[in-house]
ROGUMI-378788 format. One record per atom (N, C-alpha, C): residue in three letters; y, x, z. Coordinates in steps of 0.2 Angstrom, whole numbers, plus 5000, padded with zeros to 4 digits. Layout:
N
AlaYXZ
...
# end
This chain:
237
Unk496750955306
Unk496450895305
Unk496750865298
Unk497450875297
Unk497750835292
Unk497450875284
Unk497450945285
Unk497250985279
Unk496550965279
Unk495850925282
Unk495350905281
Unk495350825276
Unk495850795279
Unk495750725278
Unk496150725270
Unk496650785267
Unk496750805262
Unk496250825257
Unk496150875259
Unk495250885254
Unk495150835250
Unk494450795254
Unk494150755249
Unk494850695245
Unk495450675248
Unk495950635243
Unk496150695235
Unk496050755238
Unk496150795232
Unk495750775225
Unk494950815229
Unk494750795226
Unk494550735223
Unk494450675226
Unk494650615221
Unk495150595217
Unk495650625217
Unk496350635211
Unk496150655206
Unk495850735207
Unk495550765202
Unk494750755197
Unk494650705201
Unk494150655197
Unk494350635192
Unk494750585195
Unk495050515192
Unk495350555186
Unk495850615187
Unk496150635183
Unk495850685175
Unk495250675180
Unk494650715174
Unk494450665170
Unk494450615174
Unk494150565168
Unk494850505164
Unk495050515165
Unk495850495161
Unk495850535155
Unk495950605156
Unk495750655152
Unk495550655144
Unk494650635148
Unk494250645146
Unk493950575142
Unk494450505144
Unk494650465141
Unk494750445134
Unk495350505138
Unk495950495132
Unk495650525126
Unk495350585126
Unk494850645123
Unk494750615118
Unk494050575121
Unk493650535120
Unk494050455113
Unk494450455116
Unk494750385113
Unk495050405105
Unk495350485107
Unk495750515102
Unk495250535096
Unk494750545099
Unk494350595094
Unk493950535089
Unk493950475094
Unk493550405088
Unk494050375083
Unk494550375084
Unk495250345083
Unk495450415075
Unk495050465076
Unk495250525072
Unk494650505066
Unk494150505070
Unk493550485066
Unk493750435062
Unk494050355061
Unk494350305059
Unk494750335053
Unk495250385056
Unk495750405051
Unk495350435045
Unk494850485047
Unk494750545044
Unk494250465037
Unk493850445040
Unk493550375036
Unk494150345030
Unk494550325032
Unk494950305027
Unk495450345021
Unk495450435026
Unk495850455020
Unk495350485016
Unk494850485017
Unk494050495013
Unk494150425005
Unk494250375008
Unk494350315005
Unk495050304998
Unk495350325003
Unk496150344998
Unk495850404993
Unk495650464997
Unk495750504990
Unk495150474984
Unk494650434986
Unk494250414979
Unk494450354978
Unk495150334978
Unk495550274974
Unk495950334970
Unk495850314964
Unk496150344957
Unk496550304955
Unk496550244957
Unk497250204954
Unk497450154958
Unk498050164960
Unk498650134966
Unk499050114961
Unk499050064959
Unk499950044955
Unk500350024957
Unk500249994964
Unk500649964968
Unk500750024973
Unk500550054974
Unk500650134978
Unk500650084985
Unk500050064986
Unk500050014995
Unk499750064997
Unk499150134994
Unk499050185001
Unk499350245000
Unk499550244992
Unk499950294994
Unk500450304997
Unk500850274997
Unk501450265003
Unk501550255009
Unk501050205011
Unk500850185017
Unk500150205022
Unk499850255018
Unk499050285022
Unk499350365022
Unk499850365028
Unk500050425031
Unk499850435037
Unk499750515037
Unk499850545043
Unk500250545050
Unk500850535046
Unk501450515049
Unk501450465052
Unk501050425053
Unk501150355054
Unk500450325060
Unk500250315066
Unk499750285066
Unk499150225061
Unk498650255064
Unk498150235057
Unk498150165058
Unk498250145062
Unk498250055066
Unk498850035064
Unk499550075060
Unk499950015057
Unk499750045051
Unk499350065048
Unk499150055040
Unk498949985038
Unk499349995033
Unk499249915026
Unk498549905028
Unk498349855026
Unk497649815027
Unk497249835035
Unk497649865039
Unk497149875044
Unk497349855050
Unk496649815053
Unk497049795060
Unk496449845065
Unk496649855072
Unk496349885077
Unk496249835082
Unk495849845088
Unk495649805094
Unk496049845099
Unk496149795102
Unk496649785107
Unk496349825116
Unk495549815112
Unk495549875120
Unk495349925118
Unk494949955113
Unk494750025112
Unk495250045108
Unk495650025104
Unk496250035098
Unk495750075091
Unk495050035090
Unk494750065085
Unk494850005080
Unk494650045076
Unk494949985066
Unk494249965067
Unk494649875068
Unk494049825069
Unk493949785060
Unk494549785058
Unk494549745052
Unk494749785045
Unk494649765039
Unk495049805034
Unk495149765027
Unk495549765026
Unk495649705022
Unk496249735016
Unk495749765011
Unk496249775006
Unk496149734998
Unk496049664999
Unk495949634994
Unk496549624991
Unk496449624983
Unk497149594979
Unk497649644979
Unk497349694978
Unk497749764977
Unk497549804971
Unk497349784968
Unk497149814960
Unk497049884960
Unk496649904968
Unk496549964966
Unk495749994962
Unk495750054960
Unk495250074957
Unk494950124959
Unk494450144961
Unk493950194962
Unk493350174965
Unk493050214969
Unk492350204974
Unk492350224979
Unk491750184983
Unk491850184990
Unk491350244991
Unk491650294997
Unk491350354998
Unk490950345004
Unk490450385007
Unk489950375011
Unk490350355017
Unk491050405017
Unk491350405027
Unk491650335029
Unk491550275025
Unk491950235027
Unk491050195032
Unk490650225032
Unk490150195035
Unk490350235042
Unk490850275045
Unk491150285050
Unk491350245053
Unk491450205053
Unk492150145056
Unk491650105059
Unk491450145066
Unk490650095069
Unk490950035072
Unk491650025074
Unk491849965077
Unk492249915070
Unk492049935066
Unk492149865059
Unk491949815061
Unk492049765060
Unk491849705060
Unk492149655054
Unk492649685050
Unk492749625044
Unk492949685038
Unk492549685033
Unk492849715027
Unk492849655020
Unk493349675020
Unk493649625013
Unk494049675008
Unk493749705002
Unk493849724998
Unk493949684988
Unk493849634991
Unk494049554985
Unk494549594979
Unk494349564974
Unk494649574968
Unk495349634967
Unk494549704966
Unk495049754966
Unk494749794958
Unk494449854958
Unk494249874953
Unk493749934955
Unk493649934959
Unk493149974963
Unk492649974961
Unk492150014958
Unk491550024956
Unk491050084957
Unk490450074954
Unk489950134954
Unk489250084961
Unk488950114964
Unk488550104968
Unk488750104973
Unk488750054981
Unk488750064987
Unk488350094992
Unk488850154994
Unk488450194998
Unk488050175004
Unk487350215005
Unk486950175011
Unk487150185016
Unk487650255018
Unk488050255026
Unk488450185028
Unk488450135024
Unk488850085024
Unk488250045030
Unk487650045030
Unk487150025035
Unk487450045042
Unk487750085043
Unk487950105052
Unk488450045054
Unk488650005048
Unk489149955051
Unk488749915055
Unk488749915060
Unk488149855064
Unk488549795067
Unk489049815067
Unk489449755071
Unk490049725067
Unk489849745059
Unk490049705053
Unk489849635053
Unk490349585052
Unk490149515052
Unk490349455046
Unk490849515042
Unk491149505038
Unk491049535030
Unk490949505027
Unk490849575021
Unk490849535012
Unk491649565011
Unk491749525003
Unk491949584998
Unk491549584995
Unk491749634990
Unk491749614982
Unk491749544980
Unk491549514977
Unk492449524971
Unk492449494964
Unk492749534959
Unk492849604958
Unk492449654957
Unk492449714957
Unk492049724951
Unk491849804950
Unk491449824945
Unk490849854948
Unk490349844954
Unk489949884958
Unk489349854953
Unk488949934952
Unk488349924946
Unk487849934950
Unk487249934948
Unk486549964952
Unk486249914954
Unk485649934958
Unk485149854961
Unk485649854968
Unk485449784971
Unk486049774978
Unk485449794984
Unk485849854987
Unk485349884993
Unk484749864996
Unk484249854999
Unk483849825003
Unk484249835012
Unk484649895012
Unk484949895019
Unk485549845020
Unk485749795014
Unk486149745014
Unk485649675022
Unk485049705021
Unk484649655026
Unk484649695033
Unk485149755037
Unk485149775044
Unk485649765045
Unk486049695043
Unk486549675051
Unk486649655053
Unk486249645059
Unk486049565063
Unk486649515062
Unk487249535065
Unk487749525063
Unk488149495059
Unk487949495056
Unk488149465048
Unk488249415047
Unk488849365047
Unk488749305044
Unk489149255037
Unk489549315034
Unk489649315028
Unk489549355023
Unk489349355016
Unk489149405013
Unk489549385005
Unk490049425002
Unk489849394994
Unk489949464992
Unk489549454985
Unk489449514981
Unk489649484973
Unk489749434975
Unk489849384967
Unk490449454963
Unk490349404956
Unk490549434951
Unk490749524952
Unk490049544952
Unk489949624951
Unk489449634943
Unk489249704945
Unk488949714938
Unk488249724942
Unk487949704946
Unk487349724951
Unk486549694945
Unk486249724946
Unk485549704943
Unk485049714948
Unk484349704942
Unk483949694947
Unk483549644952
Unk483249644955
Unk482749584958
Unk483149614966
Unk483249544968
Unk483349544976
Unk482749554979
Unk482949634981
Unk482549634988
Unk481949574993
Unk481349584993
Unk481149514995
Unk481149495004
Unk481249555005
Unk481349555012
Unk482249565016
Unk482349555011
Unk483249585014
Unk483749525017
Unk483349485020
Unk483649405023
Unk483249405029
Unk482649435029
Unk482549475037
Unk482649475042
Unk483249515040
Unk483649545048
Unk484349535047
Unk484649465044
Unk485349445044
Unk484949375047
Unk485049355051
Unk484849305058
Unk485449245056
Unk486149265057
Unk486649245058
Unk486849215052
Unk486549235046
Unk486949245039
Unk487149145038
Unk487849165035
Unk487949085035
Unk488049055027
Unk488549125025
Unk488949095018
Unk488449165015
Unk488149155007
Unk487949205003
Unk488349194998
Unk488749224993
Unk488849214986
Unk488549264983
Unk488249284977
Unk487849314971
Unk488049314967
Unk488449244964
Unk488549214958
Unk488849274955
Unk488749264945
Unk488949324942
Unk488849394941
Unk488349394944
Unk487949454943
Unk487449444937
Unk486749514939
Unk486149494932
Unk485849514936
Unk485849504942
Unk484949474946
Unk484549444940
Unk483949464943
Unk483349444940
Unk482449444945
Unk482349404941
Unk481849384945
Unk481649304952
Unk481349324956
Unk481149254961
Unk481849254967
Unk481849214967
Unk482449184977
Unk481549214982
Unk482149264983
Unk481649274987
Unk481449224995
Unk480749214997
Unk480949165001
Unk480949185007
Unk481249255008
Unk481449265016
Unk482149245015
Unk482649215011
Unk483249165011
Unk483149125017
Unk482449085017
Unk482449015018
Unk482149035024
Unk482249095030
Unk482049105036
Unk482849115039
Unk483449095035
Unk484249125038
Unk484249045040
Unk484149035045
Unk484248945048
Unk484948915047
Unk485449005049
Unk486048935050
Unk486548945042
Unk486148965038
Unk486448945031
Unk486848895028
Unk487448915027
Unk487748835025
Unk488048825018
Unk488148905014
Unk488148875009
Unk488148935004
Unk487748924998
Unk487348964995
Unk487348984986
Unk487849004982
Unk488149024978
Unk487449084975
Unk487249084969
Unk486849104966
Unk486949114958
Unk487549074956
Unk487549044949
Unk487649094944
Unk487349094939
Unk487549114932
Unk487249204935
Unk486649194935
Unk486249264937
Unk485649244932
Unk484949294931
Unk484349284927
Unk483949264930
Unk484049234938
Unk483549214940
Unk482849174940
Unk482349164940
Unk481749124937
Unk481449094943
Unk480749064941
Unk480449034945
Unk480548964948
Unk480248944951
Unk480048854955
Unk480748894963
Unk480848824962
Unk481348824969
Unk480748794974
Unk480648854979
Unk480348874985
Unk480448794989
Unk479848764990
Unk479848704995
Unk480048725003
Unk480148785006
Unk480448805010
Unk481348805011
Unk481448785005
Unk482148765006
Unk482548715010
Unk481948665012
Unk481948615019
Unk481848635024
Unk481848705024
Unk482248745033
Unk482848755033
Unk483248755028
Unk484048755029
Unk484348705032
Unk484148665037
Unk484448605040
Unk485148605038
Unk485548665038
Unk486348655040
Unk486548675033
Unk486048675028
Unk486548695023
Unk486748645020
Unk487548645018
Unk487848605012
Unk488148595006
Unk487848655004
Unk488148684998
Unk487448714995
Unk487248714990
Unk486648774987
Unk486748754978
Unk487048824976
Unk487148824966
Unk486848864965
Unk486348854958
Unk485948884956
Unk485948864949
Unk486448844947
Unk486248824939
Unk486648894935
Unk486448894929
Unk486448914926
Unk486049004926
Unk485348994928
Unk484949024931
Unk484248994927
Unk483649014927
Unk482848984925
Unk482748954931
Unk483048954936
Unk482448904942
Unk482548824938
Unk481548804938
Unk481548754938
Unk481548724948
Unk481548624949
Unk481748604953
Unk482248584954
Unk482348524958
Unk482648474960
Unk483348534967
Unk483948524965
Unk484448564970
Unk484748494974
# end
């Protein structure tokens, strides 16, 4: 009798114990995925003068105490990344579009250049995103418009060209703060801007922009802020 009522306690041990396991497996191998994204990152920085990854973006060390990077407290995945004001130099490689539990990247006044990769789209639960003082060339994505998420963006002072995207305000619902400024945009505001409701404040200056300032811009109830000068838009700001 006692070796029956043992059985099934076994096997649910051996359950539970499977799935701890398979847990852990599971946790190690996304946690791997995060590392392998970042040392992707480090090798295309060519210049470290302050030696912040050389030094410190080791193997030897959990990737969650690496400089610039914090992790969440339940999954232990890199929520946030923050290597601004580090005067590093290189370009962003596809695999940092691995970090699918991102949620803040801050890349602010480094030297990073060339084109941003479009694997940077899988950030969906990106909400944060400043890359602004840099050298990034090229027109600015259209998948810049798939983060629902999104409610900060600056791209300011880049070398970006090109006409913005007319549909790329779209699918940022949330978007609050834009900055553009210092770029060589060219062409119309486009008017899916003026479908982002809870907009508040809207940096566009000193870009080629042209055209009549869109009468749609009295859908922005919350915004406080909107610069546009030293651009062709005619209209009253």
């Amino acid at each position: 009798m006692g070796n029956t009522r043992f059985v099934p306690a076994l096997i649910v041990a051996l359950l539970l114990l499977n799935l701890v396991v398979a847990f852990s497996t599971k946790t190690t191998t996304n946690i791997s995925t995060d590392q392998s994204a970042l040392l992707a990152l480090k090798a295309h920085v060519i210049n470290d003068p302050r030696n912040f990854l050389t030094t410190n973006w080791s193997t030897a060390f959990s990737v969650c105490k690496w400089i610039g990077v914090t992790c969440g407290s339940r999954h232990r995945r890199i929520i946030a990344l923050d290597l601004s004001n580090m005067n590093l130099s290189g370009t962003i490689p596809p695999h940092v579009g691995n970090l699918s539990f991102l949620a803040w990247l801050n890349m602010r006044n480094n030297n990073f250049h060339g084109p941003l990769p479009a694997q940077l789209v899988k950030l969906q639960r990106v909400k944060y995103i400043r890359l602004s003082f840099n050298i990034f060339d090229g027109e600015i994505p259209s998948w810049f418009g798939s983060f629902p998420k999104l409610q900060y963006l600056s791209l300011s002072h880049n070398n970006l060209t090109g006409e913005i995207p007319s549909d790329i305000f779209e699918g940022l619902p949330r978007l609050q703060v834009l900055y553009l400024a210092m770029n060589r945009f060219s062409g119309k505001i486009p008017t899916s801007l003026f479908e982002c409701k809870e907009l508040q404040d809207i940096d566009l200056t000193d870009n080629k922009l042209e055209g009549i300032l869109p009468k749609e811009i009295g859908n922005l109830t919350m915004l406080k802020i909107l610069q546009l000068h030293n651009n062709l838009i005619e209209g009253k700001t």
